[in-house]
N, C-alpha and C positions, 0 to 999 in steps of 0.2 A: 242486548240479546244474550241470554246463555243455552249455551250447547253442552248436553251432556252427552258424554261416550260409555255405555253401558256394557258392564262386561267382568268377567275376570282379570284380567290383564294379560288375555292369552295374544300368540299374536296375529289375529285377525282382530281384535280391539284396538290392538296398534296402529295398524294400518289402516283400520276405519277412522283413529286420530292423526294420523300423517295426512291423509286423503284431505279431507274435514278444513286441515289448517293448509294443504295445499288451494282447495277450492276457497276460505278465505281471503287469502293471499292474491289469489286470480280476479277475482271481483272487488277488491280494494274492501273489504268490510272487517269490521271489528267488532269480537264476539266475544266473553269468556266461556273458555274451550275447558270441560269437566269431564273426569272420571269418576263413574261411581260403580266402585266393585262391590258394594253391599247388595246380596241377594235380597235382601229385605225389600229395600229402598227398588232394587230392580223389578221387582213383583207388584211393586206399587202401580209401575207404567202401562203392568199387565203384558210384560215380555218375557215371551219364556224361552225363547232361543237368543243368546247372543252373538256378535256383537249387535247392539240396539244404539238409534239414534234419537238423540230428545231435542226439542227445539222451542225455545220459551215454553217445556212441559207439554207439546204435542211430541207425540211419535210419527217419526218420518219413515224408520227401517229398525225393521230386529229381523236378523238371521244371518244376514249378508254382507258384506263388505260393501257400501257403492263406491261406483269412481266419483273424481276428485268434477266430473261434469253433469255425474249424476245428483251431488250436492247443491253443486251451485243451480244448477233449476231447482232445488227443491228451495235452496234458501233464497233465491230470488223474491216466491212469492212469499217472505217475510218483510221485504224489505217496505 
């Protein structure tokens, strides 16, 4: 599974990657966990607000920060 955190590097991207690897952590799952600050590559996703979350290349979230239980339901139904 890769996880991309989309974003500048401001810091609500931060903590949408803290969050992220907190909720990994909580459901025992292993992911590689990416930043991609290229606006390019971020337009790709078709997200125009950041922070943005990607998930095997599905969009989960762009605008908002979720919590670390708002991830793990989302990432569950990957599993």
């Amino acid at each position: 599974m890769v996880i991309k955190i989309l974003g500048s590097g401001c810091r609500n991207c931060a903590k949408l990657q803290e969050n992220t690897e907190k909720a990994l952590k909580e459901i025992g799952m292993e992911a590689e966990v990416l930043k991609v600050e290229d606006f390019e590559e971020i337009m790709e996703y078709g997200v125009m607000t950041t922070p943005g979350l990607v998930v095997d290349d599905k969009v989960i979230a762009s605008g908002k920060v979720l919590k670390p239980k708002e991830i793990v339901k989302a990432l569950q139904d990957f599993k």
